[in-house]
C-alpha positions in Angstrom: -14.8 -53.8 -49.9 -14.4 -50.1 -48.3 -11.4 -48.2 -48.0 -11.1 -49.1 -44.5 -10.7 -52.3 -45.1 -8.0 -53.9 -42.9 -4.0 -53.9 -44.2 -3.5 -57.3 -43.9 -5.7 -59.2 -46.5 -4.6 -62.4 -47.5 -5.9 -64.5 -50.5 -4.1 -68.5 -50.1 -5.3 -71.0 -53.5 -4.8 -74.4 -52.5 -5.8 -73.6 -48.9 -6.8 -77.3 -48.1 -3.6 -78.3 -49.2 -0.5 -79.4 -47.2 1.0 -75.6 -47.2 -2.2 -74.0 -47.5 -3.5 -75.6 -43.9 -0.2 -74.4 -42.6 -0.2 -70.9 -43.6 -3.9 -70.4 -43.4 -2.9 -71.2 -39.8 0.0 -68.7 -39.5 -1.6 -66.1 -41.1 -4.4 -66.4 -38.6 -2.0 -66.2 -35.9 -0.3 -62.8 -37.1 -3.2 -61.0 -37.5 -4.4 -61.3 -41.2 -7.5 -61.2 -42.6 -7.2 -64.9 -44.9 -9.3 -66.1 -47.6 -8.8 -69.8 -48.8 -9.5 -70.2 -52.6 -10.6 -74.0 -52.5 -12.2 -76.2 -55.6 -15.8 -77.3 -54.7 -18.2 -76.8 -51.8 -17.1 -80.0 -50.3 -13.2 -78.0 -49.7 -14.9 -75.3 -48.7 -16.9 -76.7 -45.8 -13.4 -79.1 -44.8 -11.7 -74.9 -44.6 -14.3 -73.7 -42.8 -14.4 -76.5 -39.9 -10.5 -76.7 -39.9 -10.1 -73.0 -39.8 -13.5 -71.1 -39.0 -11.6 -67.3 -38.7 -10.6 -68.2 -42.7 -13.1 -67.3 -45.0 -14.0 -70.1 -47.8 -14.1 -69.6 -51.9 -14.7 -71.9 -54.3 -12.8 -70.7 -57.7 -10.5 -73.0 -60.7 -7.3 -71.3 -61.9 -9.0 -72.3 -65.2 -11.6 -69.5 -64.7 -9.9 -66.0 -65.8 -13.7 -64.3 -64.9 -14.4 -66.2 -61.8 -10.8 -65.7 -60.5 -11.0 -61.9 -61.6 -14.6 -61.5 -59.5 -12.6 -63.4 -56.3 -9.9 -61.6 -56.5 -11.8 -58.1 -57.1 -14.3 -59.1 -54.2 -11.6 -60.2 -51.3 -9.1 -57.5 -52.7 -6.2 -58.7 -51.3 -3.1 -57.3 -50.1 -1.2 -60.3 -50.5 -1.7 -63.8 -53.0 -0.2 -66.7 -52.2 -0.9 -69.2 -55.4 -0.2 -72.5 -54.0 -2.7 -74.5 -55.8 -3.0 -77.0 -58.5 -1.8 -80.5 -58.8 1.8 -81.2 -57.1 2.3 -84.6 -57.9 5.1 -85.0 -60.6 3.7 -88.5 -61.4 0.5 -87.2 -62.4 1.5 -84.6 -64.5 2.7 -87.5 -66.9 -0.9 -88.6 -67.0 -2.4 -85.1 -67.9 0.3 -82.6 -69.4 -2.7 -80.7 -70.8 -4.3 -80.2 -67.7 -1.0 -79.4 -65.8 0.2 -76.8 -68.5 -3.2 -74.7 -68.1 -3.7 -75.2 -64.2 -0.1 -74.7 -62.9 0.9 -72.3 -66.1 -1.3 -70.5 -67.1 -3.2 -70.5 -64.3 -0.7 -68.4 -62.0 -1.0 -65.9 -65.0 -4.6 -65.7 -64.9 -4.2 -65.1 -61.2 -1.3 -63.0 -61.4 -2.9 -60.7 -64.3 -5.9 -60.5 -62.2 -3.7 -59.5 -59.3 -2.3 -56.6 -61.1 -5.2 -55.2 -62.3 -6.9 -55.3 -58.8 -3.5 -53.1 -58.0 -4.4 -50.7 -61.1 -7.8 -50.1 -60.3 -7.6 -49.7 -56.4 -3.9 -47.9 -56.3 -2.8 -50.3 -53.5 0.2 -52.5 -53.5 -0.6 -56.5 -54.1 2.3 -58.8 -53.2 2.3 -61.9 -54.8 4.2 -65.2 -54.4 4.2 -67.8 -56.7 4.7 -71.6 -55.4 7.7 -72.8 -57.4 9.4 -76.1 -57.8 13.0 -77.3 -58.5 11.5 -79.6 -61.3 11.8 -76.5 -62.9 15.7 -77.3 -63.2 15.4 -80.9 -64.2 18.5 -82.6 -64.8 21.0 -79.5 -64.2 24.7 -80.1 -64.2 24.7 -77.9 -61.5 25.8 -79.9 -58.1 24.0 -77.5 -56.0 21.0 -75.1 -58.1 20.8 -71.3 -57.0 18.4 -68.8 -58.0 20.3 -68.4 -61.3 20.7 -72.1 -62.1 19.3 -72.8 -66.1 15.7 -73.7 -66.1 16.1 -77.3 -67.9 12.3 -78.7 -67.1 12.3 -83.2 -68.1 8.9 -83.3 -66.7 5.0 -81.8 -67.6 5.1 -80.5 -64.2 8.1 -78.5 -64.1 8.0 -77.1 -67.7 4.5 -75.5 -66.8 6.0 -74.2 -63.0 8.9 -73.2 -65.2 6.6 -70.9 -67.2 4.4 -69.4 -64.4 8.3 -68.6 -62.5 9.3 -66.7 -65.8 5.7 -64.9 -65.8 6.7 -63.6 -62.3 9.3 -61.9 -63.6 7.4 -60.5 -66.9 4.8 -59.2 -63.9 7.5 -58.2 -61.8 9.1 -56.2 -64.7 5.6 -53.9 -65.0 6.0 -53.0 -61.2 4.8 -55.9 -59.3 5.9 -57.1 -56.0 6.2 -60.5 -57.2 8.4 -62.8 -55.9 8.8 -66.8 -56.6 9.3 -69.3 -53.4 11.4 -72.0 -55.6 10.5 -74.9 -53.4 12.4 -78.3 -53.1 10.6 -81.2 -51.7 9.3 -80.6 -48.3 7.1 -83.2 -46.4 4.8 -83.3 -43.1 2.3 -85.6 -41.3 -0.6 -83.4 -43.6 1.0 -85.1 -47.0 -1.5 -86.7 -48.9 -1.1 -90.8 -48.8 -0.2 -90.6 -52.8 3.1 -89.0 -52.2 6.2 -90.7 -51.7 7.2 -90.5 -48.5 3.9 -90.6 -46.9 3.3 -94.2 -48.4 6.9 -94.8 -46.9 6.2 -93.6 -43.3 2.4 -95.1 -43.5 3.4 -98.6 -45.0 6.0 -98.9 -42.3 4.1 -98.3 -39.6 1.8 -100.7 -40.9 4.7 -103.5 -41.4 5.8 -102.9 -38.0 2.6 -103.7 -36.5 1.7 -106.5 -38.4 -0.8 -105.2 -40.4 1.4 -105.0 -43.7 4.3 -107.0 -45.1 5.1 -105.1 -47.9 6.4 -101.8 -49.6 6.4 -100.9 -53.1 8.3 -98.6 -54.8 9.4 -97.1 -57.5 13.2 -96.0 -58.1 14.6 -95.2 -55.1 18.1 -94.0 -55.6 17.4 -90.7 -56.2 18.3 -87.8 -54.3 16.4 -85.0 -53.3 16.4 -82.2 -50.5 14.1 -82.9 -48.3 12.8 -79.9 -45.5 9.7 -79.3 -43.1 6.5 -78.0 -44.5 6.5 -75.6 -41.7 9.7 -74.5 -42.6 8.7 -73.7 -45.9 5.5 -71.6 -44.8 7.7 -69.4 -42.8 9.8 -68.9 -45.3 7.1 -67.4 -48.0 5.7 -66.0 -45.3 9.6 -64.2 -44.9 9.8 -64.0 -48.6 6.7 -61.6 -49.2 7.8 -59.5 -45.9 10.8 -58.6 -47.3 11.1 -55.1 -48.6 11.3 -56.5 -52.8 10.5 -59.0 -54.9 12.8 -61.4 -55.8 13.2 -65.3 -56.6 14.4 -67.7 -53.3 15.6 -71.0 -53.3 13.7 -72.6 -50.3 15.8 -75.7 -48.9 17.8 -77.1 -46.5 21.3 -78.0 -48.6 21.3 -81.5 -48.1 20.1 -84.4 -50.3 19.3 -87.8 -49.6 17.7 -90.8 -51.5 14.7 -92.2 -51.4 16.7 -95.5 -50.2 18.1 -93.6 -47.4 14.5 -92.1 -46.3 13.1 -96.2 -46.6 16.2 -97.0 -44.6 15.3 -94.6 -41.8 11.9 -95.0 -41.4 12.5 -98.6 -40.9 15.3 -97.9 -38.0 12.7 -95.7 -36.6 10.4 -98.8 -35.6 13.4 -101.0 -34.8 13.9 -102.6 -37.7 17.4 -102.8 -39.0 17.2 -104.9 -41.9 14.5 -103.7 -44.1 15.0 -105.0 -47.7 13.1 -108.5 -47.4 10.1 -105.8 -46.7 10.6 -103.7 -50.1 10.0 -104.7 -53.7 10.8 -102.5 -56.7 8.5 -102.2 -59.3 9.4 -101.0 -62.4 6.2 -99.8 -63.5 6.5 -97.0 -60.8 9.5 -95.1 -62.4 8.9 -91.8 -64.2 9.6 -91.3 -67.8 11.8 -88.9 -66.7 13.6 -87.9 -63.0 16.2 -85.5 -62.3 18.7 -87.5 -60.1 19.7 -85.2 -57.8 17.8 -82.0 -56.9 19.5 -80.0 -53.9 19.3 -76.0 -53.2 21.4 -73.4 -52.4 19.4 -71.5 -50.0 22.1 -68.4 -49.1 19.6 -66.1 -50.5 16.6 -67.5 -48.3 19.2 -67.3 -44.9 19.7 -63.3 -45.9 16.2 -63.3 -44.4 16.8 -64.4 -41.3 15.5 -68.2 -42.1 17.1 -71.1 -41.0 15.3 -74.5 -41.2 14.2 -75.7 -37.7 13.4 -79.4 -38.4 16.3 -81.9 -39.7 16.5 -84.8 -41.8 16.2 -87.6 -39.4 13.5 -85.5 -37.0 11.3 -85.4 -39.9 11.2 -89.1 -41.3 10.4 -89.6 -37.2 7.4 -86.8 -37.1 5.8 -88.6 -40.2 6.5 -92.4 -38.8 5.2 -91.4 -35.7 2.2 -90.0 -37.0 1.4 -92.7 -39.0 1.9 -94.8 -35.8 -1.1 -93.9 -34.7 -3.2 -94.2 -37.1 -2.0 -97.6 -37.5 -2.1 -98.6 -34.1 -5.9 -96.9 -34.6 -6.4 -99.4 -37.5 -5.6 -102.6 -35.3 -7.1 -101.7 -32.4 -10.4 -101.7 -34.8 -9.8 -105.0 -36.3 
């Protein structure tokens, strides 16, 4: 790419997920130039009809040399690494996989990153997708951005490294920054996750087409925001003038039990329990109880999270209202 390229050159990994379909689409919208790092040629073709102004790459954070061509091809002006596996269960399943995907990976990506910013003399900004697994059980009632890193599960020990690699990276004049994001949830979250097999099995209950929900332990508490929310704020996050770490989250925990119990009440129904059975098998080997952020930092950017509590267990229900009114219709 010439020197004239244009100043606003975005690279997004993970662009077909959740966050990535939501900030591929904001980017769009403010003018950038994106580029969606996706992981076969069936993601990129789903990129490319969702988002035709975005332009598709296929790529593995496994790959050092195929990440370094990418990333020396698209030449970026900003990286948003937002991919690899975010499912905590799953990370029990494959700890290998997870450490080199969401660990080292951001490194390779990262390293790659700064010797793009070596070579060319421009300025890369980077933001790395963090969790509050990295935490774990903290004694801490509320985390901040200097809360110990205490990692109980595969997933947050290898986020946990790739956030301390930021700061190695940040340290040799990066503009690296970490978006440490607590759980946050949309109509676009895959059916494995949590609260999507919530709002989807309800809607299904309350139509008649299900009598039954399954879960794991639900009496923990976590704070839940709006994936669009979140967007913005990495989006906020790399605008600002330095790099720095951000809790991103609303403040306010609340159980599973207290999500089930409002996703029912949603569809009218009051009494929920005879409809969910607990299964054992579904509990982690490990959970942090309670996982709720501080986001002080975050607000001193001007963000505020638009969407509550309540408003988004009703977005999700009401989606998956839909679709399940689409399913009987069909039978």
């Amino acid at each position: 790419m010439s020197d004239s390229r244009a100043s606003a050159v975005a690279l997004i990994t993970g662009a077909n997920g959740q966050d990535g379909t939501y900030l591929v689409e904001r980017l769009i919208a403010d003018g950038y130039e994106v580029h969606g790092l996706v992981h076969s040629e069936a993601g990129a073709a789903k990129l490319a009809e969702q988002f035709p102004a975005a332009r598709a790459h296929v790529g593995d954070l496994a790959d050092a040399p195929g990440l370094t061509a990418i990333v020396d091809a698209v030449e970026p002006t900003r990286i948003y690494n937002l991919a690899g596996n975010t499912s905590v269960a799953r990370s029990w399943e494959f700890p290998a996989e997870t450490a080199d995907v969401l660990g080292v990976g951001a490194v390779r990506l990262l390293d790659a990153a700064w010797r793009l910013q070596e070579r060319t003399g421009e300025e890369v900004r980077f933001l790395q997708a963090s969790s509050a697994e990295i935490f774990g059980d903290t004694v801490d009632a509320m985390q901040t951005e200097s809360t110990l890193l205490a990692p109980v599960t595969p997933y947050g020990a290898a986020k946990s490294f790739a956030h301390q690699m930021i700061g190695v990276y940040r340290a040799r004049g990066m503009k690296a920054s970490t978006a440490i994001l607590y759980n946050h949830e949309s109509p676009r979250r895959p059916a494995a996750f949590v609260t999507r097999k919530i709002t989807s099995e309800v809607a299904r209950i309350s139509l008649g087409l299900s009598d039954r929900l399954v879960l794991g332990n639900i009496d923990v508490y976590r704070d839940w925001g709006y994936a669009p929310d979140y967007v913005d704020a990495m989006v906020r996050i790399l605008d600002a003038p330095g790099p720095n770490d951000y809790i991103v989250a609303t403040g306010k925990a609340h159980s599973v039990r207290q999500f089930v119990q409002c996703a029912f009440a949603h569809v009218g129904i009051v009494d929920w329990e005879p409809y969910v059975s607990i299964d054992p098998a579904l509990y982690r080997p490990a959970d942090p109880k309670q996982l709720v952020g501080d986001p002080s930092r975050l607000m001193g950017l001007g963000w505020v999270p638009t969407v509550d509590f309540e408003q988004l267990v009703h977005f999700m229900v009401d989606a998956d209202l839909e679709d399940a009114r689409a399913e009987a219709t069909a039978r």
